[in-house]
KELOBA-151097 format. One record per atom (N, C-alpha, C): residue in one letter; residue number from 1; x, y, z; atom name. Coordinates in steps of 0.2 Angstrom, whole numbers, plus 2048, in hexadecimal, padded with zeros to 3 digits. Example, Ala and Ser with C-alpha at 12.3 -4.5 7.8 and 13.67 -1.06 7.14 Angstrom:
type  seq  X  Y  Z  atom
A  1  842  7E4  827  N $
A  1  83E  7EA  827  CA $
A  1  842  7F0  827  C $
S  2  840  7F5  823  N $
S  2  844  7FB  824  CA $
S  2  840  800  827  C $
//
This chain:
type  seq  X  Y  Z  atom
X  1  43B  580  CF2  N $
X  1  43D  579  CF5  CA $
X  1  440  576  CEF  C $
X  2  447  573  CEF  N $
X  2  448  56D  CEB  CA $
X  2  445  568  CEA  C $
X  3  445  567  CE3  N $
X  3  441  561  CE1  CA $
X  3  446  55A  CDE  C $
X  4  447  556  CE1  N $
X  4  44A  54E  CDE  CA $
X  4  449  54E  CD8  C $
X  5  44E  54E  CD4  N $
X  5  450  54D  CCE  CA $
X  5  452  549  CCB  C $
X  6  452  545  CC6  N $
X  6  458  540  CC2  CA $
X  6  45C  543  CBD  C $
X  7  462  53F  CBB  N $
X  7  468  544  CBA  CA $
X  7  462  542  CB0  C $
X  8  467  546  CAC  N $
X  8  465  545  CA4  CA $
X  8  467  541  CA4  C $
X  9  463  53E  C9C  N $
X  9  464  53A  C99  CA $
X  9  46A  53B  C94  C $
X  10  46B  53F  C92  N $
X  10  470  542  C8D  CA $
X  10  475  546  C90  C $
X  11  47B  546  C8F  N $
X  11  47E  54C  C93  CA $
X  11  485  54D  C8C  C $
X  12  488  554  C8E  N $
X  12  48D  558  C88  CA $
X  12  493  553  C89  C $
X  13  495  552  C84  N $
X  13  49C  54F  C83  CA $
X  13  4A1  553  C89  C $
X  14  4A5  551  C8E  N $
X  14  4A9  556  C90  CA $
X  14  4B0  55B  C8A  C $
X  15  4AE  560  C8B  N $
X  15  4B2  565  C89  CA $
X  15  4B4  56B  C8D  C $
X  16  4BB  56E  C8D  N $
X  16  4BC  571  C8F  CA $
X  16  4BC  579  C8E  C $
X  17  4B8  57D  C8D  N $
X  17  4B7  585  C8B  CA $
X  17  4B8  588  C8E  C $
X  18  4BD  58E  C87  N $
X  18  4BF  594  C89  CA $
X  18  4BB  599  C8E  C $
X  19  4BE  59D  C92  N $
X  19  4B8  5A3  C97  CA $
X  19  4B5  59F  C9D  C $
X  20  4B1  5A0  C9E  N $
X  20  4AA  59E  CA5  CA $
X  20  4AE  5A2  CAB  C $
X  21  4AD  5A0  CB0  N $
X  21  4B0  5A2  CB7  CA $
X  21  4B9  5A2  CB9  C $
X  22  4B7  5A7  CBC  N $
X  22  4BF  5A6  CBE  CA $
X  22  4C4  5A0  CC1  C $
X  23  4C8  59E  CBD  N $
X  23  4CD  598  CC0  CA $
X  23  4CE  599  CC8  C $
X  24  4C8  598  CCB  N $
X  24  4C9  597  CD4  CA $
X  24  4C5  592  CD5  C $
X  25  4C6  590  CDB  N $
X  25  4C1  589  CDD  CA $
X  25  4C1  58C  CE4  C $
X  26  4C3  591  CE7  N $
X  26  4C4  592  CED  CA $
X  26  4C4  599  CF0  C $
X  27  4BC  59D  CEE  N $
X  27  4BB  5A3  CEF  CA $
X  27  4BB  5A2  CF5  C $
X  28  4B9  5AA  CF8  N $
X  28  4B8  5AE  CFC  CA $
X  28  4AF  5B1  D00  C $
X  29  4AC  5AB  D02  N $
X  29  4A5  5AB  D02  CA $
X  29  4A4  5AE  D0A  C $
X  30  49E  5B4  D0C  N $
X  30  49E  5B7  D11  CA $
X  30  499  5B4  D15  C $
X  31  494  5B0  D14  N $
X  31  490  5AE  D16  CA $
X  31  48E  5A6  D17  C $
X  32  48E  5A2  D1A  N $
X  32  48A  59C  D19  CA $
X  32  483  599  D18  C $
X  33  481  596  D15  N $
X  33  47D  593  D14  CA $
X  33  47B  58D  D15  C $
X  34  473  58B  D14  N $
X  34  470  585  D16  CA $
X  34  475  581  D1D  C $
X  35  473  587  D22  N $
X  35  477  586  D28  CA $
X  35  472  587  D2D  C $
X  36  473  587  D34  N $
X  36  46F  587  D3A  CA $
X  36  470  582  D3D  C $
X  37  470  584  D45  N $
X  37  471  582  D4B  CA $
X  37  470  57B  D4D  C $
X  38  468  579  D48  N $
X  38  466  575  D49  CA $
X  38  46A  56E  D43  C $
X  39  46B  571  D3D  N $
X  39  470  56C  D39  CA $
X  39  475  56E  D3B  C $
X  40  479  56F  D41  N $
X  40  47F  56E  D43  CA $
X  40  481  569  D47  C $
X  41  479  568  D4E  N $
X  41  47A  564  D51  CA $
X  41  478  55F  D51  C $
X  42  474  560  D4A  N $
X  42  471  557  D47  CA $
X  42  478  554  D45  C $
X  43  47B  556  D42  N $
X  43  483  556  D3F  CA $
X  43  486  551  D43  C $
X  44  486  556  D49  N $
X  44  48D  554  D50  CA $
X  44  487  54D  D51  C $
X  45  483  54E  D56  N $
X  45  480  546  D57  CA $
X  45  47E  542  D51  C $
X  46  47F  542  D4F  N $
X  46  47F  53C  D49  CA $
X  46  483  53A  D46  C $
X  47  488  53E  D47  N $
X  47  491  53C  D43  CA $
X  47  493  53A  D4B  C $
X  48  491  53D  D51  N $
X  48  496  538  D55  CA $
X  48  492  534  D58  C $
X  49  48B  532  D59  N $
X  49  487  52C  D56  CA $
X  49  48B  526  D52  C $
X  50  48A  527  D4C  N $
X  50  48D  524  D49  CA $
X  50  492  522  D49  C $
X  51  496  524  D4A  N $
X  51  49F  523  D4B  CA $
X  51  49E  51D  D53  C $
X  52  49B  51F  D55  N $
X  52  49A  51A  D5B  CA $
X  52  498  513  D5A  C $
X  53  492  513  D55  N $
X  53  48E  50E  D54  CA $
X  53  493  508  D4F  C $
X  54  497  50D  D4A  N $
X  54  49B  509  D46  CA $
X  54  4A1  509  D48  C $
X  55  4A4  50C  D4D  N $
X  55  4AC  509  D50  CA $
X  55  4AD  501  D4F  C $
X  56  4AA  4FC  D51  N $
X  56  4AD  4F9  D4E  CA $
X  56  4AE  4F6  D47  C $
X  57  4A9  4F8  D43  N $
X  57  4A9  4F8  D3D  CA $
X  57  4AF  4FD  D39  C $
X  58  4AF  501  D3D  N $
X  58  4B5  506  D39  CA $
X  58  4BD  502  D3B  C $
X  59  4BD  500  D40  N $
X  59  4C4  4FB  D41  CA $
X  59  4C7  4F8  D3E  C $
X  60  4BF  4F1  D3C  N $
X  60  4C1  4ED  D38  CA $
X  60  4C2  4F0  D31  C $
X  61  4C0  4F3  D2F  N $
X  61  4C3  4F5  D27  CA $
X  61  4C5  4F7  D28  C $
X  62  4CB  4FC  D2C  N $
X  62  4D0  500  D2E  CA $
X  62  4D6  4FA  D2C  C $
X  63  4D4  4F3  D31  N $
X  63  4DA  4EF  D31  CA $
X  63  4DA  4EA  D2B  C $
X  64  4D3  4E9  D28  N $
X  64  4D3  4E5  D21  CA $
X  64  4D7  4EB  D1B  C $
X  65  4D5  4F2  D1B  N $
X  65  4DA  4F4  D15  CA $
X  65  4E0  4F5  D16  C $
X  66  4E3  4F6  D1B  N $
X  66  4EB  4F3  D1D  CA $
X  66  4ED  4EB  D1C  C $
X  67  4E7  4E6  D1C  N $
X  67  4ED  4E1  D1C  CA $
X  67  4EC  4E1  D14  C $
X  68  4E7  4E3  D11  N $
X  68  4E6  4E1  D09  CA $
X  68  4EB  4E2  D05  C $
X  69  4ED  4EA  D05  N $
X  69  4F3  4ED  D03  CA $
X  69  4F7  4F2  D06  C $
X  70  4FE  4F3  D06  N $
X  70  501  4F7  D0A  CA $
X  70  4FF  500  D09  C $
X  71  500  503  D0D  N $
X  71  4FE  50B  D0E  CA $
X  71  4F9  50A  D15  C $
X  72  4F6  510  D16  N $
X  72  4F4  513  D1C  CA $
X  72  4ED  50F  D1B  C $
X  73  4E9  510  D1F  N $
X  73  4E2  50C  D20  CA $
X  73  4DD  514  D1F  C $
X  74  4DE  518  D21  N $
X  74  4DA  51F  D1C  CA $
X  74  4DF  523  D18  C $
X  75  4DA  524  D14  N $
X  75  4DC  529  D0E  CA $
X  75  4DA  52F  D10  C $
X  76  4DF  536  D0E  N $
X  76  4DF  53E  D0F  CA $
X  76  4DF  540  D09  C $
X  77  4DB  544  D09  N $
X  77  4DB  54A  D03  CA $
X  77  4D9  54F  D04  C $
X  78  4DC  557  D01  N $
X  78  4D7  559  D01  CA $
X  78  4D3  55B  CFD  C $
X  79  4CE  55E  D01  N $
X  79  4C6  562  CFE  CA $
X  79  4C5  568  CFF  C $
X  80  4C4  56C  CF9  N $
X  80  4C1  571  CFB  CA $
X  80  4B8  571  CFF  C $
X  81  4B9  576  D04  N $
X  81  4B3  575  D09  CA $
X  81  4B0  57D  D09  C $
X  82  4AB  57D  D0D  N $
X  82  4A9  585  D0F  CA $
X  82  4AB  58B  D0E  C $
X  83  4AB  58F  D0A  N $
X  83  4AC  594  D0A  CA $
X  83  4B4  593  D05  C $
X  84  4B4  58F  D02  N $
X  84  4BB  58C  CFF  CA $
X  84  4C0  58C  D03  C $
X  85  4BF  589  D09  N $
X  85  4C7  587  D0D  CA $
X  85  4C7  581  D0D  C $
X  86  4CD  580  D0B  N $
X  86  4CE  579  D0B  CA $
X  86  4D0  574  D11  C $
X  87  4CC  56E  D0F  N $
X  87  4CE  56B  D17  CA $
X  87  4D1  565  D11  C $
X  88  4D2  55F  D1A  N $
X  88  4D5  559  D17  CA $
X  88  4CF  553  D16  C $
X  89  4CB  54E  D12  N $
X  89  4C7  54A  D15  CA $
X  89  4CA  544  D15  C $
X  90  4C6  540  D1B  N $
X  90  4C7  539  D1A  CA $
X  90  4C4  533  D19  C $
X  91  4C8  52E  D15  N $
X  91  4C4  52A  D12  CA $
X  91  4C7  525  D15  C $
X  92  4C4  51D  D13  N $
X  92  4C9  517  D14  CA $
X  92  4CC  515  D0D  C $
X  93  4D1  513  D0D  N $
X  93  4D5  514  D06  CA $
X  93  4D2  50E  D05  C $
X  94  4D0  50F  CFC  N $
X  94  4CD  50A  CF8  CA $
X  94  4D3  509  CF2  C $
X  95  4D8  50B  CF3  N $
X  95  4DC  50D  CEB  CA $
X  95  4E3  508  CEE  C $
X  96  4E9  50A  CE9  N $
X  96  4EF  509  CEA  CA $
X  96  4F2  50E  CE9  C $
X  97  4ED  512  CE9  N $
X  97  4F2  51A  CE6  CA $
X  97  4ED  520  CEB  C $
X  98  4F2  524  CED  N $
X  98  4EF  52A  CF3  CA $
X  98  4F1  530  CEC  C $
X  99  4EC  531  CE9  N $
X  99  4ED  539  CE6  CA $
X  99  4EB  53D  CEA  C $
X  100  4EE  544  CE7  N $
X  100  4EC  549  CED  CA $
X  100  4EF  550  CE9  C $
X  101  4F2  54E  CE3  N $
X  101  4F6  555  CE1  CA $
X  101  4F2  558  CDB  C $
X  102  4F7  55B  CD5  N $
X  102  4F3  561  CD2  CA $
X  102  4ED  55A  CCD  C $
X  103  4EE  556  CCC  N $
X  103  4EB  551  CC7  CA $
X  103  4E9  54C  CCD  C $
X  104  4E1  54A  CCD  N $
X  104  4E1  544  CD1  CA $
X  104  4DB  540  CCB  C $
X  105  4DC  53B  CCC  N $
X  105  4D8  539  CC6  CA $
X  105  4D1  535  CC9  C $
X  106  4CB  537  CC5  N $
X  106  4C6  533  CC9  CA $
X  106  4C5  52A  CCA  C $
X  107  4C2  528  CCE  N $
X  107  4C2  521  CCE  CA $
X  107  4BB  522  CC8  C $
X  108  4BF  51B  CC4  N $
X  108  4BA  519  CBE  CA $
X  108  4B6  513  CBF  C $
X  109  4B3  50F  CB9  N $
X  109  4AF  509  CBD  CA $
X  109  4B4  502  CB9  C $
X  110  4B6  500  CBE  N $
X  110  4BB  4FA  CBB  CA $
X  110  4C4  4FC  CBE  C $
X  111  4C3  502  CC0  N $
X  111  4C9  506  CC1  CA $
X  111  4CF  501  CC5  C $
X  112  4D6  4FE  CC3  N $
X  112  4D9  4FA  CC3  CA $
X  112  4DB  4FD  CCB  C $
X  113  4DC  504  CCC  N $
X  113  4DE  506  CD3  CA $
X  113  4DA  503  CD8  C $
X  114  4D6  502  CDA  N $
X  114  4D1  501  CDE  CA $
X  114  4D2  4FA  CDF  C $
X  115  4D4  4F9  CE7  N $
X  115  4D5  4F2  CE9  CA $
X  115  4CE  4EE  CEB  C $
X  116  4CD  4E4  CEA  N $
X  116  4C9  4E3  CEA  CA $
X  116  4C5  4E3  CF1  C $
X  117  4C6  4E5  CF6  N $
X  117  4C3  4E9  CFC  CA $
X  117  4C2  4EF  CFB  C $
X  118  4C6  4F5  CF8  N $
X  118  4C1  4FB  CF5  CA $
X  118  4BD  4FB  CF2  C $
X  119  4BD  4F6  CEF  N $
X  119  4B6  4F3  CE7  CA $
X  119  4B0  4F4  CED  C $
X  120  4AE  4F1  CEF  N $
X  120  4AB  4EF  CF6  CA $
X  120  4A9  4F5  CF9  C $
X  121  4AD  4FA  CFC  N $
X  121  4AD  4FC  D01  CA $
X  121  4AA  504  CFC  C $
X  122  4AD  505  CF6  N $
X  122  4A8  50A  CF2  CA $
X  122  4A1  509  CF2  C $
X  123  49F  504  CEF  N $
X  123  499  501  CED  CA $
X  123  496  502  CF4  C $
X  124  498  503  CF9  N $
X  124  493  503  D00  CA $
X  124  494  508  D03  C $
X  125  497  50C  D00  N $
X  125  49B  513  D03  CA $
X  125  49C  514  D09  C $
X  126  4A0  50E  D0C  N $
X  126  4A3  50C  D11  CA $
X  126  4A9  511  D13  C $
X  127  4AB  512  D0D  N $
X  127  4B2  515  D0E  CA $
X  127  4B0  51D  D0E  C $
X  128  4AB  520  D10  N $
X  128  4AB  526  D10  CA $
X  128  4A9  525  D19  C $
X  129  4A7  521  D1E  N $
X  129  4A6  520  D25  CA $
X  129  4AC  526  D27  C $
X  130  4B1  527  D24  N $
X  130  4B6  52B  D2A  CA $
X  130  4B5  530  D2A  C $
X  131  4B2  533  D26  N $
X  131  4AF  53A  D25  CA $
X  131  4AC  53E  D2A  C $
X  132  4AA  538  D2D  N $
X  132  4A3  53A  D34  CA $
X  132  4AA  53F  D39  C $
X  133  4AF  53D  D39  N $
X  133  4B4  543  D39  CA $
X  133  4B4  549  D38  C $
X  134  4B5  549  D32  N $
X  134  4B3  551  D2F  CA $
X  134  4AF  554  D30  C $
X  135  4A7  550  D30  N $
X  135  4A1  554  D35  CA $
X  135  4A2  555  D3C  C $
X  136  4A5  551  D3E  N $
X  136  4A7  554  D45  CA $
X  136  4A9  55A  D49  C $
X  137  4B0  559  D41  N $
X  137  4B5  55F  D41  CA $
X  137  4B3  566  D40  C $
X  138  4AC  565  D3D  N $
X  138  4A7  56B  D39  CA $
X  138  4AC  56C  D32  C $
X  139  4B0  56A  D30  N $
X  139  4B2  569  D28  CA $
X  139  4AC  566  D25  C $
X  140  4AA  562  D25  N $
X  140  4A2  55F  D22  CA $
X  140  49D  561  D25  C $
X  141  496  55E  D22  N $
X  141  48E  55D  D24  CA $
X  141  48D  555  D23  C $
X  142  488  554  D24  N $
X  142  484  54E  D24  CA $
X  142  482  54F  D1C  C $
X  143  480  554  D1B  N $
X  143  47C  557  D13  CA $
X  143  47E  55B  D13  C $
X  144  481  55C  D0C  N $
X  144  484  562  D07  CA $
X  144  487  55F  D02  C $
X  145  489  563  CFC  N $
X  145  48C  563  CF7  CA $
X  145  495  55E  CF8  C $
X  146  494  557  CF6  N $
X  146  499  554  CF6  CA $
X  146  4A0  556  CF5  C $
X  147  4A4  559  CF8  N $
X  147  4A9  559  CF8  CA $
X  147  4B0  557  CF2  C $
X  148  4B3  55C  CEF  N $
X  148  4B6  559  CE8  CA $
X  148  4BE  55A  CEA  C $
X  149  4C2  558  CE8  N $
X  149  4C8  557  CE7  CA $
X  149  4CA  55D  CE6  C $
X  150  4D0  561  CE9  N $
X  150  4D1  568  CE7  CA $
X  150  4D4  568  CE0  C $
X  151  4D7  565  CDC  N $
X  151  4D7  564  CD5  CA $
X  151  4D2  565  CD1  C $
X  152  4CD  561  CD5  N $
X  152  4C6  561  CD0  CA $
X  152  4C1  568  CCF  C $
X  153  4C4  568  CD5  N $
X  153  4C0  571  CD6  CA $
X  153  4C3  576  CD5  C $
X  154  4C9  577  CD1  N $
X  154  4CD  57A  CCD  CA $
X  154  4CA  579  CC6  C $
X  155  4CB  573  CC2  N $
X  155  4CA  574  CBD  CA $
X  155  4C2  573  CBA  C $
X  156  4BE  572  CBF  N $
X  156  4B6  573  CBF  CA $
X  156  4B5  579  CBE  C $
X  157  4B5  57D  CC2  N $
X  157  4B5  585  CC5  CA $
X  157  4B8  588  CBF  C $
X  158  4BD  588  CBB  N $
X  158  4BD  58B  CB5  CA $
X  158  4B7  589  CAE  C $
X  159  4B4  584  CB0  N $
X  159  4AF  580  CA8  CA $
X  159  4A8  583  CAB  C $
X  160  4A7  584  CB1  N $
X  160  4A0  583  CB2  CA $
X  160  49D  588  CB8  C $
X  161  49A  58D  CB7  N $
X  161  496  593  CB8  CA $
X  161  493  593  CBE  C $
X  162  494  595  CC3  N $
X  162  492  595  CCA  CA $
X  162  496  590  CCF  C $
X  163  49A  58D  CCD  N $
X  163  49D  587  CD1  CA $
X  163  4A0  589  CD6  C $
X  164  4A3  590  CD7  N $
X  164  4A5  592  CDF  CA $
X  164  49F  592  CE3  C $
X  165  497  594  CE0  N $
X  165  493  594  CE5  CA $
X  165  490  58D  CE8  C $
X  166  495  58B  CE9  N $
X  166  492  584  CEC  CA $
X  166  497  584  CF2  C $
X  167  49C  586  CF1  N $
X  167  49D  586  CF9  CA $
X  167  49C  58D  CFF  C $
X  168  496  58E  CFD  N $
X  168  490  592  D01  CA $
X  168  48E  58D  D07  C $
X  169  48F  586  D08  N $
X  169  48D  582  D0D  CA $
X  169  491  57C  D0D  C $
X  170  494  579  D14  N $
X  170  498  575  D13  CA $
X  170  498  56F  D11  C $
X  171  49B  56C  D0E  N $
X  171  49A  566  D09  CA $
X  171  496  560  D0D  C $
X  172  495  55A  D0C  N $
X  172  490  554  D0E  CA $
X  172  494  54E  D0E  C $
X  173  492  54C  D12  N $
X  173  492  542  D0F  CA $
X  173  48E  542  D09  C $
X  174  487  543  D0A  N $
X  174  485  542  D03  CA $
X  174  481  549  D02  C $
X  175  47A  54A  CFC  N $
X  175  47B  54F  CFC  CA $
X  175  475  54F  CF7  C $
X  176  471  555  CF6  N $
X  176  46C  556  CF0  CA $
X  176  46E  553  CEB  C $
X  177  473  553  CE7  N $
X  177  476  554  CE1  CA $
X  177  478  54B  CE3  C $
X  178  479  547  CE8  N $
X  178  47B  540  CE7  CA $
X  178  476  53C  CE8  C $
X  179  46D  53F  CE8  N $
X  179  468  53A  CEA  CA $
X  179  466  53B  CE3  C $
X  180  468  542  CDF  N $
X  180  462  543  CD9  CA $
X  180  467  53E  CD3  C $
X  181  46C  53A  CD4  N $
X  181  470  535  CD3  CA $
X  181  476  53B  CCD  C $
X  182  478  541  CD1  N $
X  182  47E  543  CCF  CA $
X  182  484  542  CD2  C $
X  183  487  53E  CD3  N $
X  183  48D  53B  CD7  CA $
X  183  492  535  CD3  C $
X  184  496  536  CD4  N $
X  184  49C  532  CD1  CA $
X  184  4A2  533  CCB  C $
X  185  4A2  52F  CC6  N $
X  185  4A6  531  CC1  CA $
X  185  4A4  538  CBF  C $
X  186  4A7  53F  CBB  N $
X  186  4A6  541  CB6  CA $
X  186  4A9  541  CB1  C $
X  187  4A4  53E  CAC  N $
X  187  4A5  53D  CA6  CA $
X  187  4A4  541  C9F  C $
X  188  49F  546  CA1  N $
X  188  49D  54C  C9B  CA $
X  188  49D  551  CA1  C $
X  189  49E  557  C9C  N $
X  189  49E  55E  CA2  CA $
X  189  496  560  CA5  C $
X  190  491  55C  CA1  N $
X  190  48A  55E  CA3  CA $
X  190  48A  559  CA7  C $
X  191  48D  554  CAC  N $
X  191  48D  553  CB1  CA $
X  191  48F  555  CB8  C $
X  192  496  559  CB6  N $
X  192  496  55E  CBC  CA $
X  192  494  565  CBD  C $
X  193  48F  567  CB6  N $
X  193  489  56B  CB6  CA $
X  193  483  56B  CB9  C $
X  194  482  564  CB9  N $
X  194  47B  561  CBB  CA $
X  194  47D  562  CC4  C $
X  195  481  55E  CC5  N $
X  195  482  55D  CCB  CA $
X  195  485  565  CCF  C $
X  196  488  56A  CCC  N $
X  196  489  571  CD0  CA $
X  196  481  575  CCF  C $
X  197  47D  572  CCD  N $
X  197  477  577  CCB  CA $
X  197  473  574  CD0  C $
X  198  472  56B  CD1  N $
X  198  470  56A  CD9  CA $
X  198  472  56A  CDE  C $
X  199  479  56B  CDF  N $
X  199  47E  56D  CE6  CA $
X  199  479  576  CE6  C $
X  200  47B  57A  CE2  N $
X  200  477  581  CE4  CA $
X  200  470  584  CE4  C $
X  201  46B  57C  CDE  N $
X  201  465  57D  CE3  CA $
X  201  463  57A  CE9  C $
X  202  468  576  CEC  N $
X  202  467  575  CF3  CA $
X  202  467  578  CF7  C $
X  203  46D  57C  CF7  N $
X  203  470  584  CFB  CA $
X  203  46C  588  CFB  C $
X  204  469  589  CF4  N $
X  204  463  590  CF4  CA $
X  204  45E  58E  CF8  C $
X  205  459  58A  CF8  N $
X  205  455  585  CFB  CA $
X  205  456  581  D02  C $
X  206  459  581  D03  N $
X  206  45B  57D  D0A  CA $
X  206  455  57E  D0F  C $
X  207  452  578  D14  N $
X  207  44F  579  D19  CA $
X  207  453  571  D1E  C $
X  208  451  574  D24  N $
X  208  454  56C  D28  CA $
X  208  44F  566  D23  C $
X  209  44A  568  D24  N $
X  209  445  562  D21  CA $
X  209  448  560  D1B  C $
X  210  44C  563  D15  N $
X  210  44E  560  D0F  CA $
X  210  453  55C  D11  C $
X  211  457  55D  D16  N $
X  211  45C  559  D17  CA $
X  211  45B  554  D19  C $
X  212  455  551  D1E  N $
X  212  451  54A  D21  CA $
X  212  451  548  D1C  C $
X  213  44D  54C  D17  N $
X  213  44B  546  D0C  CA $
X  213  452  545  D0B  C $
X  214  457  548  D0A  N $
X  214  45C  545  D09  CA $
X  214  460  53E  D0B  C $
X  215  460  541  D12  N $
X  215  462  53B  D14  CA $
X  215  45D  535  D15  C $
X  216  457  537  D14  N $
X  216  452  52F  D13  CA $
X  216  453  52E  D0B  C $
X  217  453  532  D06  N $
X  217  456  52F  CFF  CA $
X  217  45C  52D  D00  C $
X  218  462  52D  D04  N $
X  218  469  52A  D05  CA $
X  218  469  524  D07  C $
X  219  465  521  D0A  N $
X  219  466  51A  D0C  CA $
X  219  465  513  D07  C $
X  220  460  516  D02  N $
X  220  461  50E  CFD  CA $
X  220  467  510  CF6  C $
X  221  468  516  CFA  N $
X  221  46F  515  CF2  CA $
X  221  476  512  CF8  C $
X  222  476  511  CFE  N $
X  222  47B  50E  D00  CA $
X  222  47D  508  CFC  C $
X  223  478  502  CFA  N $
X  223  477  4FC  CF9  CA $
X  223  476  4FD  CEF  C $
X  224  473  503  CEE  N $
X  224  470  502  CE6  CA $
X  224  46F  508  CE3  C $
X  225  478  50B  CE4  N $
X  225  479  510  CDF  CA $
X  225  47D  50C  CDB  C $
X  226  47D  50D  CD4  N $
X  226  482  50A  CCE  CA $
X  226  488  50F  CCD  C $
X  227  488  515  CCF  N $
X  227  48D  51B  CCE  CA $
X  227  492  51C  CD2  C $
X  228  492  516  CD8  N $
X  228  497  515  CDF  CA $
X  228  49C  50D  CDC  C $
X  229  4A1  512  CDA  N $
X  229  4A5  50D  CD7  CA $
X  229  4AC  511  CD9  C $
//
């Protein structure tokens, strides 16, 4: 069984090193994992539960980030998902810039792109609500391995050793790795170390029950995580 962890104290300067794994973000995996019948259909009733309960809640922000500033009222990217196939996720746009190509650059704290309704809507992770789509669509879970930008998962995947086995199970809203408080900026490479090392002890480990703990440790970082910016 997994155990809850907190991130270090210390982490390596990011650098980028010769060798490690093959420049792929997007193997060929035969099997899934931390799956079953029963975490699928918690999935479905709970993502269409909730898309029900917050429909009006999804409108109004839908029609507040259009009047704030011009562009579309969600945001498309893709992710790599499952088995490395790539889907598109949705988000409600918090930016004034839709990245999506070979460079997409992270949101930082202070970050000048980030409209002051996204400031907001990161900090409550409001803007990840559309996603309850993607679980629908079986592109997501309720729990798993947070899904990365296909850019990121490119040049991650060459620095850091095992990083295709993480899409052994489909990605999450949130996720082992985002309650043990790995999620957000990276900033040193032993960050997205720490974080691929808890995406694949979750995988290895996985039972319905870990997922419950998850999501009961997912509720107070809506309001009181510091790394949701």
């Amino acid at each position: 069984m997994a155990e809850f962890r907190a991130p270090h104290a210390e982490t390596a300067k990011w650098t980028s090193t010769p060798g490690g794994p093959p420049p792929t973000a997007r193997p060929i995996v035969a099997s899934t994992c931390a799956d079953s019948r029963r975490k699928r259909a918690f999935d479905i009733v709970m993502a269409f539960g909730a898309l029900m309960v917050f429909l009006p809640l999804l409108l109004t922000i839908a029609v507040l980030v259009r009047l704030e500033s011009r562009g579309p009222a969600l945001f498309r990217q893709r992710r790599t998902g499952l088995h490395g196939k790539v889907f598109t996720v949705f988000k409600f746009r918090t930016m004034t810039v839709a990245e999506d190509g070979e460079t997409v650059r992270q949101a930082t704290q202070g970050d000048a792109r980030v409209t002051a309704l996204g400031a907001i809507l990161r900090k409550l992770s409001l803007d990840e609500l559309p996603q309850l789509l993607n679980v629908l669509r079986g592109d997501m879970s309720l729990i798993g391995p947070r899904p990365h930008a296909v850019a990121h998962d490119e040049a991650w995947a060459k620095q850091v050793t095992g990083y295709e086995r993480r899409f052994r199970a489909r990605p999450g809203l949130t996720g082992y790795a985002a309650v043990c408080g790995f999620r957000g900026e990276v900033k040193e490479l032993q960050a997205i170390i720490d974080r691929v090392q808890s995406d694949n002890e979750y995988i290895d480990t996985w039972t319905f029950g870990l997922d419950m703990k998850i999501i009961w440790r997912t509720l107070p970082l809506v309001f009181g995580d510091t790394r949701a910016y």
